[in-house]
C-alpha positions in Angstrom: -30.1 146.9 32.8 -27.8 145.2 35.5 -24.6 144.1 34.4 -24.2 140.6 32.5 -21.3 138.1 32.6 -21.7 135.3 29.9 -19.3 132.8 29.4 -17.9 132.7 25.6 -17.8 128.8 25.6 -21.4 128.7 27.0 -22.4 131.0 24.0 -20.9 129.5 21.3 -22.2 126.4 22.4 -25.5 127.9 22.4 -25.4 129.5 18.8 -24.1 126.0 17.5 -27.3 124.4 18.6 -29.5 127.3 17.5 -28.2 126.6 13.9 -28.4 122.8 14.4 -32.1 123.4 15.0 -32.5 125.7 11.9 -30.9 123.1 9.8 -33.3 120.4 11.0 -36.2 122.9 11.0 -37.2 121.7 14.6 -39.2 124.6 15.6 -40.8 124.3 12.2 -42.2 121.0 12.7 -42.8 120.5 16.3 -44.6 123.9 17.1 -47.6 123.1 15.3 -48.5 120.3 17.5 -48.1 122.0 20.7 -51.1 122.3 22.8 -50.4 124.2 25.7 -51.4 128.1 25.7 -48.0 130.2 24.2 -47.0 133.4 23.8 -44.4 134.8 22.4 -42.8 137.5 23.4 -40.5 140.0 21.7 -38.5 143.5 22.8 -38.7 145.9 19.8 -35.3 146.8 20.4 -34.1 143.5 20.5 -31.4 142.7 18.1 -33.3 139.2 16.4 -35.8 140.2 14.0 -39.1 141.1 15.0 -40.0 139.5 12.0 -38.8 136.0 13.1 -40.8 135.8 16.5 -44.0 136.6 14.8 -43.9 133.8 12.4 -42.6 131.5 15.0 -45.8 132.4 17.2 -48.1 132.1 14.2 -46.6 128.5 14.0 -48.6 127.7 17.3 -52.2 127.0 16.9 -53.9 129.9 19.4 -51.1 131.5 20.2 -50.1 134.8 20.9 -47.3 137.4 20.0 -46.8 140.8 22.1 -44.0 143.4 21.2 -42.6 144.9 24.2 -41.9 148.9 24.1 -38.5 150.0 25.2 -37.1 146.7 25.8 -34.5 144.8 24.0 -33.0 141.0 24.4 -34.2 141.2 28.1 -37.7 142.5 28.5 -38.4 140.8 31.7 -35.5 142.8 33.3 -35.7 145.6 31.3 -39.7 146.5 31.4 -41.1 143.5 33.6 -44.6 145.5 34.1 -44.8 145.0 30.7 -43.9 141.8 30.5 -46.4 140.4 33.5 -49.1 142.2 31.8 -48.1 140.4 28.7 -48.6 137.1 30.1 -51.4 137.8 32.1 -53.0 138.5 28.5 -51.9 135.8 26.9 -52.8 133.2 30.1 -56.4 134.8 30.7 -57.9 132.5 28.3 -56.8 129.8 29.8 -57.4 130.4 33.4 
């Protein structure tokens, strides 16, 4: 995992619009009418709740969810074989 700088201010700001979007249940209402292939895609270590990301995936008509093994926040740094072949799933529908 290569070393991260973030900028405090960048990530509060962040976090504040995450909850702004949880209060008006954004996600909630305007996933259901998306209509472009989607998946989701989720390190099992990661610190957010597995949980979470599969019922935001099963919002999306059609979509898909994959769990990536021995990858937290960052799975397309941590494990991005995995991650390719995750899409490449997901987009072979559609192709």
């Amino acid at each position: 995992m290569p070393a991260l700088k973030l900028s405090p201010a960048l990530v509060a700001g962040v976090v504040a619009s995450v909850h702004q979007h949880f209060e008006h249940r954004t996600l909630e209402r305007a996933l259901p009418s998306l209509d472009r292939p989607f998946v989701l895609i989720h390190g099992e270590s990661d610190p957010l709740p597995v949980e979470a990301s599969r019922l935001t995936a099963a919002l999306v008509p059609g979509a898909t969810f994959e769990l990536v093994h021995d990858a937290g926040h960052f799975p397309w740094l941590e494990q991005p074989e995995q991650l390719r072949a995750a899409v490449a799933r997901a987009l072979r529908p559609h192709i």
